[in-house]
C-alpha positions in Angstrom: 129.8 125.9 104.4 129.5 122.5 102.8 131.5 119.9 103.4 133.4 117.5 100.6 135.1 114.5 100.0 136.1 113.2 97.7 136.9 109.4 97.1 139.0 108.6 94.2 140.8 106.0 92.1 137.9 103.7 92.9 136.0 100.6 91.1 132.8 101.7 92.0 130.2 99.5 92.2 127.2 100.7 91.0 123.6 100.1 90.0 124.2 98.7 86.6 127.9 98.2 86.4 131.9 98.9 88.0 132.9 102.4 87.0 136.7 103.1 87.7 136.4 106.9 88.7 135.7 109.2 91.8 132.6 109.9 94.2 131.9 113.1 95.7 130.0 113.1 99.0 129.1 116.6 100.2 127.1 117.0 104.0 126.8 112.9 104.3 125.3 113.0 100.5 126.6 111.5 97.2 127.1 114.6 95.1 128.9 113.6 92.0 130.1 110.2 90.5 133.1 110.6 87.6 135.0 108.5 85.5 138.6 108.5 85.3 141.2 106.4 86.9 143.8 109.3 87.8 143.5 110.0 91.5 142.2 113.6 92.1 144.3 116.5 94.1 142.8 116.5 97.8 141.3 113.6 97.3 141.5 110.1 99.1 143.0 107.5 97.0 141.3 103.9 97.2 144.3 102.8 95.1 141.8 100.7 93.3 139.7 98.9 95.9 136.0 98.2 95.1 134.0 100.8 96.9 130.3 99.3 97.6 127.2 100.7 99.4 127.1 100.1 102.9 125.4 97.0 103.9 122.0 96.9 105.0 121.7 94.5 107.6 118.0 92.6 108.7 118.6 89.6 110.5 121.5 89.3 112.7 121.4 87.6 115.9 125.0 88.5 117.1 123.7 91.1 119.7 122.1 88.0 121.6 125.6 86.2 121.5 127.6 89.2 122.9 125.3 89.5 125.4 125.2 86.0 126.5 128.4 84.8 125.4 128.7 81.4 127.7 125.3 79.7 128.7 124.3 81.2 132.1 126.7 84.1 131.2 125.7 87.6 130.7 127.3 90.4 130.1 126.6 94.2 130.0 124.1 95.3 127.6 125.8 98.9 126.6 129.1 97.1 126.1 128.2 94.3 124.1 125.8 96.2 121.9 129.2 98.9 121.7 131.3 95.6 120.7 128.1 93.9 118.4 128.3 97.5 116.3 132.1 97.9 116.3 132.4 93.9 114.7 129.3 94.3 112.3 130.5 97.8 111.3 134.2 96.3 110.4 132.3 93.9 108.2 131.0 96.4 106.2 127.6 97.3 107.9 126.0 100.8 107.7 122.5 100.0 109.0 121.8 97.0 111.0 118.0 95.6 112.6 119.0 94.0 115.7 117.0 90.6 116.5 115.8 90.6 119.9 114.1 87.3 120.8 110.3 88.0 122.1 108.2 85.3 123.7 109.4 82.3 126.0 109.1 79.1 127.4 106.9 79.1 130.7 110.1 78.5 132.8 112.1 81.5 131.5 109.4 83.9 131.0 111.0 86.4 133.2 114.4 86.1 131.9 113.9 86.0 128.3 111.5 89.5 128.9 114.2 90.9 130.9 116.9 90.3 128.3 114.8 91.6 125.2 114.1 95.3 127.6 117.7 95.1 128.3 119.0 94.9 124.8 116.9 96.9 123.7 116.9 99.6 125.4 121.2 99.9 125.6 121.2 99.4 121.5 118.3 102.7 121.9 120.9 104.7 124.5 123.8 103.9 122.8 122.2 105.2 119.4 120.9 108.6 121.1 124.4 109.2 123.1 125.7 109.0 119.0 128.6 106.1 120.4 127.5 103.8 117.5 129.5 103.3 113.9 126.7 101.7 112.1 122.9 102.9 112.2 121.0 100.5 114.2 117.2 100.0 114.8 115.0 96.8 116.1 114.2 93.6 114.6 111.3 91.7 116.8 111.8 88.0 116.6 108.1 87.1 117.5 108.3 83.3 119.1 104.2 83.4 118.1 104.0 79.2 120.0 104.7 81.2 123.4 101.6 82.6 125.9 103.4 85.5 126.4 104.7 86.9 122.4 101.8 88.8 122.6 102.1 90.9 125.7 106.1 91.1 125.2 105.2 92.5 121.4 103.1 95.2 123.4 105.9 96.6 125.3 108.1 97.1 122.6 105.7 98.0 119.7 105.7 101.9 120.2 109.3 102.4 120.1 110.0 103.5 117.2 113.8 101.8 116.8 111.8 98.7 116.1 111.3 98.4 112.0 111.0 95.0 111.6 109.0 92.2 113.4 109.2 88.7 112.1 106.5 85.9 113.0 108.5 82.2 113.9 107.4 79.0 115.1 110.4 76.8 116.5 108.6 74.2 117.8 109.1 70.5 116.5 107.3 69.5 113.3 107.2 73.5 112.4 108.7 74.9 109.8 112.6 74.8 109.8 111.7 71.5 112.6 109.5 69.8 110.4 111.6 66.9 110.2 111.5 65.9 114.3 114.9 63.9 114.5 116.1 67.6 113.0 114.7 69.3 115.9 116.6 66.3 118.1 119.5 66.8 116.9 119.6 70.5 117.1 117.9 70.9 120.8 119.3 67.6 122.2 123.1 68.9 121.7 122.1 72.4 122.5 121.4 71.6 125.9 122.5 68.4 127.0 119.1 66.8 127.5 118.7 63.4 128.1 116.5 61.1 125.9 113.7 61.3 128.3 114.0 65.2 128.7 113.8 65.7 125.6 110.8 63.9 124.5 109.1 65.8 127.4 110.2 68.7 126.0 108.7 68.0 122.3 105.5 67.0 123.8 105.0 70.5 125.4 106.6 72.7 122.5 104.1 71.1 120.2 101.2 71.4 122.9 102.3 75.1 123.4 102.6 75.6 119.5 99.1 74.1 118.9 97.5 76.5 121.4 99.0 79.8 120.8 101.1 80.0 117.4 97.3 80.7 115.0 96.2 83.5 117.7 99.2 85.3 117.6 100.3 85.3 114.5 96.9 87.2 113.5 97.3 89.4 117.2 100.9 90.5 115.9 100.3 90.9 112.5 97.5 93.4 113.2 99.3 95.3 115.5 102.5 95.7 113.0 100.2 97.2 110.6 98.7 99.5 112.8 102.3 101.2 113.9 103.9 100.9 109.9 106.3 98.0 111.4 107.3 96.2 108.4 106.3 92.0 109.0 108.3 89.3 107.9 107.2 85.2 107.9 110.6 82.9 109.2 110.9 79.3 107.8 107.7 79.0 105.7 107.9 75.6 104.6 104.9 75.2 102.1 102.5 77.5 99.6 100.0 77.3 102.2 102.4 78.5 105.0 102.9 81.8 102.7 99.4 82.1 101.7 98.7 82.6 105.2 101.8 85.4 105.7 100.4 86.9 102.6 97.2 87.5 104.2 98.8 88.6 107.6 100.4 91.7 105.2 103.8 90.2 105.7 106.5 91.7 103.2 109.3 89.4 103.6 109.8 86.0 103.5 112.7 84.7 105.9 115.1 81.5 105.1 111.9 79.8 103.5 112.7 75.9 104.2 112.4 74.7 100.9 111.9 75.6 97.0 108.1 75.6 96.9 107.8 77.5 99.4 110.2 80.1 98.1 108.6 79.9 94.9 105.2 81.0 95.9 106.7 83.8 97.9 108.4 85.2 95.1 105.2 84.8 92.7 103.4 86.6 95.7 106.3 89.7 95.2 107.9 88.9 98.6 111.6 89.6 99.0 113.2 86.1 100.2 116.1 86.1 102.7 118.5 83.5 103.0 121.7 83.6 105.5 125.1 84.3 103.8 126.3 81.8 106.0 124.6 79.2 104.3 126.5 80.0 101.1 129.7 80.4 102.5 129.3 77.0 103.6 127.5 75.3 101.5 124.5 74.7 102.8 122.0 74.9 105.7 122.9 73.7 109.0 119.4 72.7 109.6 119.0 70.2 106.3 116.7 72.8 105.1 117.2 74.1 101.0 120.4 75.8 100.2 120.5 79.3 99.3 122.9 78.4 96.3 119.5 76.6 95.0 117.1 79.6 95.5 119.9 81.8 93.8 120.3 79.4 91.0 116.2 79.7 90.5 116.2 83.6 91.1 114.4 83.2 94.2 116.8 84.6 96.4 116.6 88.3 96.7 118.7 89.4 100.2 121.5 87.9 102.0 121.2 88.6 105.7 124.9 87.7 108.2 122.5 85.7 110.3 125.1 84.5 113.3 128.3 85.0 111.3 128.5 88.9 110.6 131.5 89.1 108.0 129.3 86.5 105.7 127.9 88.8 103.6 130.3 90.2 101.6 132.2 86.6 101.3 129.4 85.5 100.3 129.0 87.8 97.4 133.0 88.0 96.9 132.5 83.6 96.2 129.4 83.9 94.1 131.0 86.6 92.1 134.7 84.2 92.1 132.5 81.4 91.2 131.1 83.2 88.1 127.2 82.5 89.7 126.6 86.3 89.9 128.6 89.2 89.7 129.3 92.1 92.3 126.7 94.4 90.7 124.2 91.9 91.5 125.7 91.1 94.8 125.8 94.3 95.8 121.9 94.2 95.3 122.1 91.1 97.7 123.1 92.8 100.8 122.4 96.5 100.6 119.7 97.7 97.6 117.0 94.8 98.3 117.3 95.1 102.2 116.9 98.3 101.9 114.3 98.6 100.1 112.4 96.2 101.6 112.5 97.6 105.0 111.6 101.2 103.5 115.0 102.4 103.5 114.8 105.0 100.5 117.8 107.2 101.0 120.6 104.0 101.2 121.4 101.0 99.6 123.0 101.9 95.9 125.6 104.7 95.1 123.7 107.1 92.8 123.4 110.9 93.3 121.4 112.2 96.2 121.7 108.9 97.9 122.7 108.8 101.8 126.8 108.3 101.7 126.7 104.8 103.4 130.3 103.7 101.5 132.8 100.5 102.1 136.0 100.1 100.9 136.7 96.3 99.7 140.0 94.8 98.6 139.8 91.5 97.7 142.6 88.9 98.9 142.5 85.9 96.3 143.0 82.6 99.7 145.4 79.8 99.2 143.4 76.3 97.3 141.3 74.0 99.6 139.9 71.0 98.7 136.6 72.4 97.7 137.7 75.8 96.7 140.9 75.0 94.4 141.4 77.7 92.6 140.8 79.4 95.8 138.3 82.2 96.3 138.1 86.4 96.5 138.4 86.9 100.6 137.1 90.2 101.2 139.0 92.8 103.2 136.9 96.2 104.4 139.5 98.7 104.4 137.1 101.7 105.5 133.5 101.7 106.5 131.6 105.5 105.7 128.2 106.3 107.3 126.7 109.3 105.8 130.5 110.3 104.7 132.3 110.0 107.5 134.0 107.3 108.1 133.6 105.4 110.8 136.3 102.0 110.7 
């Protein structure tokens, strides 16, 4: 016997525009979209809300944060990965990659390893024992300026949670550090260093970076292609930065540093991801471009939580208040594109035969600010559905 719901009395946001009507999802599927505001017997009434696809999450490092919530503290891995999913699924997500951080400095080698198999492996239990609300699966954060990326990448490779692997060099004058005092500023407050300590500290990041980052990047990037892993480039900062990830095979281009480089990467067909955090507040806490800039130019084609994991929708919920897009096209922004571009063929849209992957939105209109005032769309999830049942 099958088994129906039926959501109704909906603005549904579709593919190509809102339809105010009713969706029928039968055994986790969409069945049926009608028109028609009048609620329908049985059904649930979403007295209006927006109801959007689910979002499709590729680069969140909030796991990493639960699980180290203090500096030098650490807690559980099956609990924070249960509390990770439970705040990422209230924001609206159906499918999240979790970023695990691969490849460390020589005097953490052992903990950062340890922390990566941990992490792993509870967001892997946690997924079989069926305890999670959203869907969740692996994003490798490849730290290619480290001697030991390579093996760590090794480990993890055949699992087959992992989707997503993404090649970074943090090290200063890379990338999203190509300006040094950036790299300073960022490092120096992050851990307290001293002026001495730090300069120490550059000199060896860019030794280490010069000696490993070119090897691996090629190691990795052949080994993703061997096991279908889909490869993404973080902070390319010039054409010839994404020339190279173009001949690595990488698909996606992650919070490119600065117009020309997103440029190329959209000529080359890549999908360019930017942080919603970054629109929400106005720029990048780096110095780097501002996603409002890539959006403005059409080269911004996903919007990823990044460390805040209700950004998403408010970002879409301003851009769409602020006239700069509206929520069809948003909706593109955070679940259609990522979805896509991770290989995600069942989810993303609401269309017939699609996986049921549903959120119900209500948007709260916020008191004026200084920079907002008129005041902006707050979003508020009001139920989450993975494959039809709902799950927040």
């Amino acid at each position: 016997m099958s088994n129906d719901t039926v959501l109704s009395n909906a603005r549904i946001v579709l593919d190509e525009e809102i339809l105010h009507g009713s969706v029928l999802v039968r055994d986790g599927v969409i069945a049926d979209i009608d028109a028609g505001a009048s609620p329908t017997a049985g059904a649930t009434d979403l007295d209006g809300d927006y109801l959007m696809p689910g979002i499709v999450e590729v680069h969140t490092d909030h796991l990493e944060y639960h699980f180290a919530p203090r500096p030098g503290v650490f807690w559980d891995p099956l609990p924070a990965v249960l509390a990770h999913d439970a705040q990422m699924a209230a924001a609206g997500a159906t499918t999240v990659l979790d970023a695990v951080r691969i490849g460390s400095e020589s005097e953490s080698e052992d903990t950062t390893a340890a922390a990566a198999h941990r992490l792993a492996d509870a967001v892997t239990s946690a997924a079989d024992a069926v305890l999670l609300r959203a869907e969740h699966a692996i994003h490798l954060r490849c730290e290619v300026s480290t001697s030991d990326c390579v093996d760590a990448f090794n480990e993890f490779a055949d699992d087959p949670h992992v989707r997503l692997a993404s090649l970074m060099d943090h090290a200063p004058g890379e990338r999203q550090f190509a300006d040094v005092e950036q790299f300073k500023k960022y490092y120096g407050g992050k851990h307290g260093m001293s002026t001495e300590e730090l300069d120490r500290y550059i000199s060896e990041r860019i030794e280490q970076s010069q000696r490993y980052s070119e090897l691996n990047r090629k190691t990795i990037a052949a080994l993703a292609a061997e096991r279908g892993i889909t490869l993404a480039a973080h902070d390319d900062a010039t054409p010839d930065h994404v020339d190279e990830s173009i001949g690595l095979g990488v698909r996606i281009s992650e919070f490119p540093t600065t117009i020309a480089a997103a440029e190329s990467a959209t000529r080359h067909g890549l999908q360019v991801v930017m942080g919603a955090p970054n629109i929400a507040r106005g720029g990048s806490q780096s110095g780097n471009v501002a996603a409002t800039d890539l959006l403005d130019r059409g080269l911004l084609h996903i919007l990823s939580s990044d460390y805040v994991p209700a950004s998403p929708l408010q970002a879409v919920f301003q851009l769409a208040g602020e006239g700069s897009l509206d929520l069809v096209e948003g909706a593109k922004l955070v679940s259609a594109n990522p979805a896509r571009a991770i290989g995600f063929d069942d989810r993303g849209e609401i269309a017939i035969g699609k996986r049921a992957d549903l959120v119900r939105v209500r948007a709260h209109r916020s008191r004026p600010t200084q920079r907002h005032p008129r005041g902006v769309d707050v979003p508020v999830v009001r139920g989450v559905y993975r494959a039809g049942t709902r799950v927040t």
